[in-house]
C-alpha positions in Angstrom: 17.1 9.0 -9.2 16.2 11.2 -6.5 13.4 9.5 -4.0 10.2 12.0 -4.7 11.1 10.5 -8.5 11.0 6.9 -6.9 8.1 7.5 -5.2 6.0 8.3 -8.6 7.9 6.2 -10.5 6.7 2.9 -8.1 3.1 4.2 -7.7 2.7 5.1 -11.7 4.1 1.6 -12.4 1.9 -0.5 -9.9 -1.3 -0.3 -10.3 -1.6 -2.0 -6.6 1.2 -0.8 -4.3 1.2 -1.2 -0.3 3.8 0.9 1.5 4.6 -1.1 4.7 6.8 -2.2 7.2 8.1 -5.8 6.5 7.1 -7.9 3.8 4.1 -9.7 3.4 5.5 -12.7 4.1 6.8 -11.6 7.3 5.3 -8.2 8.3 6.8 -6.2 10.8 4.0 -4.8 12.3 0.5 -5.6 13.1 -0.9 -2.6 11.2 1.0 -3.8 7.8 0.2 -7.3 8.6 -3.4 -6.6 9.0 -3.6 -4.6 5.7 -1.6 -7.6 3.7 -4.1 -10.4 4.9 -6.9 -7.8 3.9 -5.4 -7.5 0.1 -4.4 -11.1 0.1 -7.8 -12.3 1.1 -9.2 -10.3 -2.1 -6.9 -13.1 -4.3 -5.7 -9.8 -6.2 -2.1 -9.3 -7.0 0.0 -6.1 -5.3 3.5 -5.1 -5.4 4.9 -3.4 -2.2 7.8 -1.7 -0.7 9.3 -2.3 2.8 10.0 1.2 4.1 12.5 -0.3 6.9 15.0 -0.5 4.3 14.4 2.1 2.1 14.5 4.7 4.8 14.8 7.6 2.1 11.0 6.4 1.3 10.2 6.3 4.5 10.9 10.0 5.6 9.4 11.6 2.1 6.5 9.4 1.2 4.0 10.9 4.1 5.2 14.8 3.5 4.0 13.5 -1.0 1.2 11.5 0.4 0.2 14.2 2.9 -0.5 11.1 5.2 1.6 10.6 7.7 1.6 7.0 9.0 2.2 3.4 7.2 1.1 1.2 6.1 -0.3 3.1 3.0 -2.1 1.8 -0.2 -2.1 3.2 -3.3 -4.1 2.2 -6.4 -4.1 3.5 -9.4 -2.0 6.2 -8.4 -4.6 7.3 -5.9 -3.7 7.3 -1.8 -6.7 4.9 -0.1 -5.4 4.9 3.0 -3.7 3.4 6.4 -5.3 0.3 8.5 -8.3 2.0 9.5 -9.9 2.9 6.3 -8.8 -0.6 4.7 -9.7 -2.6 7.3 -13.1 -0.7 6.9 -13.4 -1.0 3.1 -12.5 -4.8 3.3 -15.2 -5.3 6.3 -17.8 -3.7 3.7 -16.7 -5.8 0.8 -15.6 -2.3 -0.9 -11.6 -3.3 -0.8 -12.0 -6.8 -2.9 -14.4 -5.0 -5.3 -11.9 -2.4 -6.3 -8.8 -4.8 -6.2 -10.6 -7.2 -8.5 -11.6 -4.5 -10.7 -8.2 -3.1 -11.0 -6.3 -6.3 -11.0 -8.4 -7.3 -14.3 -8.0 -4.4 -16.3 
């Protein structure tokens, strides 16, 4: 499958999906491990993808995206954002609404 395919085929299949370096378990950097503690805090779940190993992802997901850093998160097939704009959603109570909403549909 080539990777733009991927791409879709993980956003269209999650209806939560963080792009990020690391795991959430072990995040390997501060920007991705701000993000998961934000999502996590919501209690909603999210799938994600560590772009360190798929590297393929990695260089073809911002030029799709048209956003050019990581982490990103994508719900409902729609980009959100990086660590600014989540961090500012979750500060405003916005991110757990949406995630809660989505997470019981």
């Amino acid at each position: 499958m080539e990777t733009l395919d991927r791409i879709k085929q993980q956003i269209a299949d999650n209806s939560i999906l963080l792009y990020m370096k690391g795991s959430p378990k072990f995040p390997q950097c501060g920007f991705s491990s701000q993000v998961t503690q934000a999502i996590m805090a919501c209690d909603t779940e999210f799938a994600y993808v560590d772009i360190l190993t798929n590297p393929d992802i990695r260089s073809e997901l911002p030029a799709y995206a048209n956003w050019p850093t990581f982490p990103q998160l994508w719900v409902k097939g729609e980009l959100i954002g990086g660590c600014d704009i989540v961090m500012e959603m979750y500060q405003q109570g916005e991110l757990k609404s949406l995630l809660v909403e989505v997470d019981s549909e």
